[in-house]
C-alpha positions as CSV (number, residue, x, y, z in Angstrom):
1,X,-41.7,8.9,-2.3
2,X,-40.9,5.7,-1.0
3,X,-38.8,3.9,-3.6
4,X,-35.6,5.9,-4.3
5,X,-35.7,6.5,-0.3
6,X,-35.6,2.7,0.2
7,X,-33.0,2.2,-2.7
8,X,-31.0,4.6,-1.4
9,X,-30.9,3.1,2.2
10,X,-30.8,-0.2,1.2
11,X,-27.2,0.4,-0.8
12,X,-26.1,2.3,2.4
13,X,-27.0,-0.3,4.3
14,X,-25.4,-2.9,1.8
15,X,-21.7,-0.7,2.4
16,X,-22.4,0.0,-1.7
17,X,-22.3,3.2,-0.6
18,X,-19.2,3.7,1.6
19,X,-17.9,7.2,3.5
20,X,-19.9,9.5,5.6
21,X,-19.9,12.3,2.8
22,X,-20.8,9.9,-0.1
23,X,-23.4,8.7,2.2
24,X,-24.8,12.0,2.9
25,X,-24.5,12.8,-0.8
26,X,-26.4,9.6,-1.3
27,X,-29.3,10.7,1.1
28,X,-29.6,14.0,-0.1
29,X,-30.0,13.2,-3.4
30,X,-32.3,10.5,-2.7
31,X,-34.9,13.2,-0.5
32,X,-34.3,15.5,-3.1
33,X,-35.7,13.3,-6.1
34,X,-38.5,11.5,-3.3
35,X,-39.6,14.9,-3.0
36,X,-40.5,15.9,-6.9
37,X,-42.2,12.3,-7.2
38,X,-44.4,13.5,-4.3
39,X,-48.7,14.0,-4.4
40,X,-48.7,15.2,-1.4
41,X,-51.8,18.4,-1.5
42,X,-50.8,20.4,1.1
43,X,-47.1,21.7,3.3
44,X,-48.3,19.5,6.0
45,X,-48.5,16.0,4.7
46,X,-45.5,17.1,2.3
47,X,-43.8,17.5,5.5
48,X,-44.7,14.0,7.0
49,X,-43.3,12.8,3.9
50,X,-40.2,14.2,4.5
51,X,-40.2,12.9,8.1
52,X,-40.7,9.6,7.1
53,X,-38.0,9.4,4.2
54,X,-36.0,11.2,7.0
55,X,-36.9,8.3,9.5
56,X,-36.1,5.5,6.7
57,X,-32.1,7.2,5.8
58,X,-31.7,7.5,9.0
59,X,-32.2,4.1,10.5
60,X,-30.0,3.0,6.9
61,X,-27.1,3.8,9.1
62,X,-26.7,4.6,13.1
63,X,-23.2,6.4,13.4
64,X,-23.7,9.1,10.5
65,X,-24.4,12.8,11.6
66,X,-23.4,14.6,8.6
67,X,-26.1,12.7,6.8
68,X,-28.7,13.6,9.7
69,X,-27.2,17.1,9.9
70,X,-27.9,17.4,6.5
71,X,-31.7,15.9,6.2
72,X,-32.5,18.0,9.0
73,X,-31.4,20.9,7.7
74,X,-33.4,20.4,4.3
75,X,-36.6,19.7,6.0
76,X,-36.3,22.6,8.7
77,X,-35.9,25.0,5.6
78,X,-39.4,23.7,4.5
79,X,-40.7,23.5,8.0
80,X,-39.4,27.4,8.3
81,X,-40.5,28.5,4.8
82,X,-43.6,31.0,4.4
83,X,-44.6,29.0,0.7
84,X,-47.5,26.9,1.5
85,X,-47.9,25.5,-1.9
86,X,-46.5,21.8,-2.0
87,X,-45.0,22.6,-6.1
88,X,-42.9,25.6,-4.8
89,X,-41.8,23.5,-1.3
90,X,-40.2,20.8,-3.8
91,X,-38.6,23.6,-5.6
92,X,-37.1,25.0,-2.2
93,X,-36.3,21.2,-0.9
94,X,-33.8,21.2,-4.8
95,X,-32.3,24.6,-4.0
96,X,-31.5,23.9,-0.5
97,X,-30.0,20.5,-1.3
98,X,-27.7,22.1,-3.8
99,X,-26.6,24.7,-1.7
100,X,-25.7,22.1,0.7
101,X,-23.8,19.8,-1.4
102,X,-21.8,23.1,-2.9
103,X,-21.4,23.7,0.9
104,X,-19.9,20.3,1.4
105,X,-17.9,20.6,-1.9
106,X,-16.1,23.9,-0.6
107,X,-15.6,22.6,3.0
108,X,-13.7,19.8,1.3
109,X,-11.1,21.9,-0.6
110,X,-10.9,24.2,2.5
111,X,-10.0,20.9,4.4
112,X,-7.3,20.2,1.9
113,X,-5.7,23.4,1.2
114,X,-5.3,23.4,5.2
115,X,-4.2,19.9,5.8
116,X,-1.4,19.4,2.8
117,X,0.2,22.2,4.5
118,X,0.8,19.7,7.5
119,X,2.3,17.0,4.6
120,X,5.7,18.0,4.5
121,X,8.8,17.2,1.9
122,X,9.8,13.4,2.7
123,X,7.4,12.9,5.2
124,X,5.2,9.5,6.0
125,X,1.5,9.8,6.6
126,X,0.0,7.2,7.9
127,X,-4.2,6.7,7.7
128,X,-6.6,4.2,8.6
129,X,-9.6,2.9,6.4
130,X,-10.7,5.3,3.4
131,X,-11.5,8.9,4.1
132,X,-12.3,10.3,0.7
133,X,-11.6,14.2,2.7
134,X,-8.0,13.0,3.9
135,X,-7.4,11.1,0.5
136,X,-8.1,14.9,-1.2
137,X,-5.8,16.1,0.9
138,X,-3.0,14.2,0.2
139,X,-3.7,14.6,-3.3
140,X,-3.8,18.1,-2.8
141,X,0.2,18.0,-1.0
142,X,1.5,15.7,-4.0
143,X,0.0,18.0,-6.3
144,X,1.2,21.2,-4.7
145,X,4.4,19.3,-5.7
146,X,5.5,17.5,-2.2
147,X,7.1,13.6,-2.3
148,X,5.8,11.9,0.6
149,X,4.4,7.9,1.7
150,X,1.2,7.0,2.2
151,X,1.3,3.5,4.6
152,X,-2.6,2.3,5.3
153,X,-3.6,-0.5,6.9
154,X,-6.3,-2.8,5.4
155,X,-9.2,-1.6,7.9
156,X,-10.2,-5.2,8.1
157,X,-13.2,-6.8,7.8
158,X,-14.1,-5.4,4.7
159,X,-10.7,-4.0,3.8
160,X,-11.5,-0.1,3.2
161,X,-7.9,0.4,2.7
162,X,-7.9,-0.9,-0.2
163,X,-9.7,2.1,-1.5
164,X,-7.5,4.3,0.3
165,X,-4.3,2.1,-1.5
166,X,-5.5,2.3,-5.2
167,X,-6.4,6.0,-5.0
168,X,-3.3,7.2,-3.5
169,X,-1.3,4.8,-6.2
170,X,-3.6,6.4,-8.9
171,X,-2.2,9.9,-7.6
172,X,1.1,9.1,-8.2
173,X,1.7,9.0,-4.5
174,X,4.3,5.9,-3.2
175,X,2.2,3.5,-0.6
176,X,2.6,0.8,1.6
177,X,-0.3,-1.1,3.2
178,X,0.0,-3.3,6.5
179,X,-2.2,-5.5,8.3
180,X,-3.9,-3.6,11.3
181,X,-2.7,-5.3,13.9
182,X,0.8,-4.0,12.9
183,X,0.1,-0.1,13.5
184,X,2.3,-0.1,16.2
185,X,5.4,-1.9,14.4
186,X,5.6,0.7,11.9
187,X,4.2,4.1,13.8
188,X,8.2,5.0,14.1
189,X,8.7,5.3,11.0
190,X,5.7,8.0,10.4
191,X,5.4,11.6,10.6
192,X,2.2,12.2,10.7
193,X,-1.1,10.3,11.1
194,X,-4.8,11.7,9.7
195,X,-7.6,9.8,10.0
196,X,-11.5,11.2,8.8
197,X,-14.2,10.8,11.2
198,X,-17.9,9.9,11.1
199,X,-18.7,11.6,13.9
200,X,-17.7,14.2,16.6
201,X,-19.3,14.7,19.9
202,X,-19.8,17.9,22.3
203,X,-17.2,17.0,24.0
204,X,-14.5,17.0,21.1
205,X,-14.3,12.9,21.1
206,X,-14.1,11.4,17.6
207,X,-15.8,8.2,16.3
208,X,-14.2,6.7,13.2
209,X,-13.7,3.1,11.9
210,X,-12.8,0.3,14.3
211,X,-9.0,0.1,15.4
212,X,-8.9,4.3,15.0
213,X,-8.5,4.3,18.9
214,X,-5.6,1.6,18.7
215,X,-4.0,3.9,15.9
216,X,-4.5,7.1,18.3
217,X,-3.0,5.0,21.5
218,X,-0.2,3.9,19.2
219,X,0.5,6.9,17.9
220,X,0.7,9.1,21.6
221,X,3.0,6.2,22.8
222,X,5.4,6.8,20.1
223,X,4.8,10.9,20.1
224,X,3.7,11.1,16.5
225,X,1.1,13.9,15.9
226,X,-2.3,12.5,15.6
227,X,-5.1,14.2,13.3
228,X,-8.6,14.1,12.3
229,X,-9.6,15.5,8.9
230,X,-13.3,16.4,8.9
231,X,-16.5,18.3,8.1
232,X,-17.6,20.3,11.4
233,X,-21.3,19.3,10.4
234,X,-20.1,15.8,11.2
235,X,-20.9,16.8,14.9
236,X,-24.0,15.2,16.7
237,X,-25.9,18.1,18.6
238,X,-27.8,14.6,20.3
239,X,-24.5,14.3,22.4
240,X,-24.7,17.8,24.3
241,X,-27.9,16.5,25.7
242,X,-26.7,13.6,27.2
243,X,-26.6,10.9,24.5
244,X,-24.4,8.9,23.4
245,X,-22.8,8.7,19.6
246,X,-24.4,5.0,18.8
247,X,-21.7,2.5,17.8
248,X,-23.1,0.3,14.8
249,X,-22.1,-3.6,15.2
250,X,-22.3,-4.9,11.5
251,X,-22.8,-9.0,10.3
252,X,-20.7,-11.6,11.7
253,X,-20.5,-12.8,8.2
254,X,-18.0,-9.7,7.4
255,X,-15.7,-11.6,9.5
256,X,-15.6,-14.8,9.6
257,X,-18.3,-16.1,7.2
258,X,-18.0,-20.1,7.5
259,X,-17.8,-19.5,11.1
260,X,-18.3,-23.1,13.4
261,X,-21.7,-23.3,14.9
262,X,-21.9,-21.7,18.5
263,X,-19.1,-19.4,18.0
264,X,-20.3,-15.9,19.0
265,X,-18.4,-12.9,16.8
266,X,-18.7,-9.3,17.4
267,X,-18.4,-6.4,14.4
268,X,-18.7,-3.5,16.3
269,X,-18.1,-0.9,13.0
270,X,-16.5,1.7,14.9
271,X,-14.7,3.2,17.9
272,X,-14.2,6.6,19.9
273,X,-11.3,8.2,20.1
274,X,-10.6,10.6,23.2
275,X,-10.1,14.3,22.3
276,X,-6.9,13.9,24.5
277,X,-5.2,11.8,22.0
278,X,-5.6,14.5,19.4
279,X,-2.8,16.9,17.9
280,X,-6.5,18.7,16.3
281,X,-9.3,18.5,14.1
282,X,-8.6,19.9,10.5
283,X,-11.9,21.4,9.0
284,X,-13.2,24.0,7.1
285,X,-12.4,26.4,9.9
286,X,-8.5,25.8,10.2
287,X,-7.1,23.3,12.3
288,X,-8.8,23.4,15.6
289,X,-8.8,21.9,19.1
290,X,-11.1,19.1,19.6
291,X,-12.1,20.9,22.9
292,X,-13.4,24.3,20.9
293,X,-16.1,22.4,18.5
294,X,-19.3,23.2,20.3
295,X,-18.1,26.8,20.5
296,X,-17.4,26.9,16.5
297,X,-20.5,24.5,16.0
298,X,-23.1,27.0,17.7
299,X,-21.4,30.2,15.7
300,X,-21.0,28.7,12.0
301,X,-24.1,26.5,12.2
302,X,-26.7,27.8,14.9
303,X,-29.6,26.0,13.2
304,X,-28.0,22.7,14.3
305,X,-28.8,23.4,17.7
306,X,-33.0,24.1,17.0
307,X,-33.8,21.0,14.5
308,X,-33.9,17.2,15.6
């Protein structure tokens, strides 16, 4: 089971594969195809397979919760499943992976037929790093036929903007891209900002790409509506009991990569953004307050709460 796991975490690891849904596409694909190479005899040492190819995606990347919630969910439908035959368990580890990546696909256009709404005639939305759920909802305003800017910044070190830049021009859509560290110069001219997130905690706090708190401070000072476009199943049931959402710190070399000796550099990859700096969380549900997630969290998706 082991090689397609560790290709598959080694090219999330790498940034090859980028975004918290294409990285728990990635994993669930990857489990999925680990699990019909199996020999496993019997449901139980099936089962510690899955654990470990569990344990492997998940160390691939620390701040990813959909791509947890999702491998959780796939092996607690095995764990929970009366077949005892380790041929019928692969069948029922395919089904329930495509049922979760048709799940993930509808949650998507039910995030952008909510969010263009927000995208108004003339407007300018402003985003940070790439968010292939917000990018589908701007593509979903320009081709509800709205005119409207995209700005981005570069999301510096590795410049995810960029992929946020070329999509939006291959929409049709008119952008402008500034260096982070200008957010503030330009947040009077905006409308509107949405960000995606890679996580959400219990207590409706948001963790996204570095400099998304900045954007969020920036944004309240100038009184421009700040939201986060996102997959509920990106919360992290780990957080109601205590924990907190680790913060990934990446290479130096993604920063500076001739750096002089001695020099310490820190990559932390992202930041948390207080649920008080939030206008609301677009989702699959509507838009919602940050503070009512655990509430919708434990009524859409109970089984969240029972796996780990």
């Amino acid at each position: 089971m082991y090689e397609p796991i560790q290709d598959a975490a080694d090219r999330i690891r790498r940034l090859e594969v980028q975004g918290a849904r294409n990285v728990a596409i990635a994993a669930i694909k990857a489990i999925t195809y680990g699990a019909k190479e199996s020999k496993a005899p019997k449901k139980s040492e099936f089962l510690l397979e899955l654990s470990d190819a569990k344990n492997v995606l998940f160390a691939s990347r620390e701040t990813e919760p959909l791509m947890r919630n999702a491998l959780r969910y796939i092996i607690h439908a095995v764990e929970k499943s009366d077949e005892t035959s380790v041929k019928d368990l692969v069948k029922l580890v395919s089904l329930v992976s495509d049922s979760f990546l048709e799940s993930l696909k509808n949650s998507k256009e039910k995030i952008a037929l909510v969010g263009s709404k927000r995208v108004t005639e003339g407007s300018k939305v402003l985003t940070h790093c790439h968010s292939s759920t917000v990018t589908n909802m701007l593509r979903r305003a320009k081709e509800d036929g709205r005119t409207f800017e995209v700005i981005c910044t570069e999301s510096r070190p590795v410049f995810q903007g960029r992929i946020t830049a070329r999509e939006m021009l291959e929409a049709g859509i008119e952008t402008t891209m500034f260096v982070d560290s200008a957010m503030r110069y330009f947040m009077n001219e905006v409308d509107l900002v949405v960000v995606g997130a890679d996580a959400i905690t219990s207590e409706g706090n948001v963790i996204n790409k570095i400099g998304t708190s900045m954007v969020a401070l920036a944004a309240k000072e100038a009184r421009t509506p700040f939201y986060v476009a996102c997959e509920l199943l990106k919360f992290d049931p780990a957080t109601i009991h205590g924990d907190y959402e680790t913060i990934e710190e990446r290479s130096p070399q993604e920063v500076w990569k001739d750096a002089p000796s001695g020099l310490n550099i820190r990559n932390p990859a992202f930041d948390v953004t207080r649920r008080e700096f939030i206008h609301g969380i677009i989702c699959e549900e509507g838009v919602v307050s940050p503070d009512s997630v655990s509430e919708l969290m434990s009524r859409k998706y109970p089984w969240i709460f029972e796996v780990t």
